[in-house]
N, C-alpha and C positions, 0 to 999 in steps of 0.2 A: 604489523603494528596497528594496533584502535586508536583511533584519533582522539586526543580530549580537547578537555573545554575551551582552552583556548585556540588550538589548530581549527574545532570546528567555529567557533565566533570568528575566524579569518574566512571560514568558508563562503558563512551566511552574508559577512561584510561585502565581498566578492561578487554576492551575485547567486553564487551556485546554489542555493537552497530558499526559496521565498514562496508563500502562503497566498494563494489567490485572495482572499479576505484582506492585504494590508497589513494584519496585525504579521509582526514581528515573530520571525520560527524563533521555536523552545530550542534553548540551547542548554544539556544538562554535561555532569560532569563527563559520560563519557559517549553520549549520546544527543540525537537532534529529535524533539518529540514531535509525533506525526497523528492528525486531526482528523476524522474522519469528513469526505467533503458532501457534497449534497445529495451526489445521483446513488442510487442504488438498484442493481439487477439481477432479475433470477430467469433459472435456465424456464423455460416453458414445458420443456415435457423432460420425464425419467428414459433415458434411451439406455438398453441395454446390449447394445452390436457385438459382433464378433471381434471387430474393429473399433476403436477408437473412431468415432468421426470427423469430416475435418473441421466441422464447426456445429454450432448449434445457438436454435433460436435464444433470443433473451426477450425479455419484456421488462417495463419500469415497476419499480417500487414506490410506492407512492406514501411520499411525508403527508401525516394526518395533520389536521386543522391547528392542534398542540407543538407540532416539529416534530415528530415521531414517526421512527419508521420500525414496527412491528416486528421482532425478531422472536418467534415461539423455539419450543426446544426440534433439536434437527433440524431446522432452519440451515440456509444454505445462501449467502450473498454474496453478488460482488459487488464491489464499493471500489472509491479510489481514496487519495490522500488529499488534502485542502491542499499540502506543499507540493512545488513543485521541484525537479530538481535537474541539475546540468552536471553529470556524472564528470572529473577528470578524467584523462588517460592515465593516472597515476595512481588512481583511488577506486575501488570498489564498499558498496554499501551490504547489509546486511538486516533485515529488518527482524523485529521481532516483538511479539503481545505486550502492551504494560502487563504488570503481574498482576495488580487487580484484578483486569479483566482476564487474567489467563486464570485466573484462583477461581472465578466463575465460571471456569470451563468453555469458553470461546475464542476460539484460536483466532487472527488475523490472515495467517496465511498457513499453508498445507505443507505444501514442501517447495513452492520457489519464492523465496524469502533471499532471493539478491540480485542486486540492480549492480549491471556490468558498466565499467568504464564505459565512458564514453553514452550512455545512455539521459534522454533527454526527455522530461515530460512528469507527469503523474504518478504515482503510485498503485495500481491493481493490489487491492486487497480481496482475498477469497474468506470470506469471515462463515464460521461455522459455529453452533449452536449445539455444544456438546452438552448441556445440562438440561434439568429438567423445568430451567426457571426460563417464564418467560418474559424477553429483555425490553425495554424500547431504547431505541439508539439514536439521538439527536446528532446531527450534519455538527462538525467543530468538535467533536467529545475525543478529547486524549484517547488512541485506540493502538499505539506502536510507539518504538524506538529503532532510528536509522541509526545503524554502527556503522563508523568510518572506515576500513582497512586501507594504508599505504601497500602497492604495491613493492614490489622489492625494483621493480622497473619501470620507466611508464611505457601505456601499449603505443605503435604504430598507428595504429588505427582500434576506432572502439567497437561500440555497440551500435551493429544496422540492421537487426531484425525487424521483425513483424509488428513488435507492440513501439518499437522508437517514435519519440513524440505524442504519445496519450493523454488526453486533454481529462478523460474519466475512466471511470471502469471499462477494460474490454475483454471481451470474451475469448476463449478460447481460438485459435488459428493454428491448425495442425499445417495446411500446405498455403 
């Protein structure tokens, strides 16, 4: 079951969803809207292994003089969310593109677009640059939508992997 408007405004009242900036998370009919926040990073080199590696460098992306952070076409970032969030054991998230920005060809996320029970912290966006336009992306700009799902149960225990607690964007951690 998707949580609406009013299950999630008990969310946000609660605690479980709040915007480093202060201002007040988007609470829309069936969704929580999520901001892009300030840091932004790209891998430093193209690796092509046999293997997957277990990690790889990043380096910063740097907001121009204007607030702008330069996203040309094939462009390739990660980013994180302004909001932060405190996953229940009962609830699982789902994130996905505004459509705007997905109507211009730049996806938010590739294929892990969900935040497990029990999971605490930031949002990892992997934002890619499928068009041929080139974008600038200001830190705050409407960039997703968090869907709520009730479990049918709540878990025992939740979410304690590798990215739990992310303060910003983080990279890749295969071991």
């Amino acid at each position: 079951m998707i949580l609406s408007q009013l299950e999630l405004l008990d969310a946000v009242g609660r605690g479980l969803i709040s915007r480093k900036s202060g201002l007040e998370p988007v609470v829309d009919l069936t969704s929580i809207g999520l901001h892009l926040g300030s840091v932004f990073l790209k891998y430093q080199e193209t690796v092509t292994p046999a293997r997957l590696p277990s990690s790889l460098q990043t380096e910063p992306v740097a907001v121009d003089g204007d607030g702008f952070v330069h996203f040309p076409p094939g462009a390739c970032l990660l980013a994180s969310t302004e909001e932060t969030i405190e996953m229940p054991l009962d609830i699982m998230g789902f994130i996905q593109t505004k459509g705007t920005i997905a109507r211009g060809f730049v996806t938010v996320h590739l294929c892990d677009g969900q935040i497990d029970p029990g999971y605490k912290g930031s949002i990892t966006l992997e934002l890619v640059n499928l068009s041929r336009i080139r974008y600038l992306l200001r830190p705050g700009t409407p960039i997703a939508q968090l869907f709520l799902h009730k479990l049918s149960t709540p878990l025992k225990a939740g979410y304690a992997g590798r990215y739990q607690a992310a303060t910003g964007p983080t990279s890749m951690r295969l071991e």
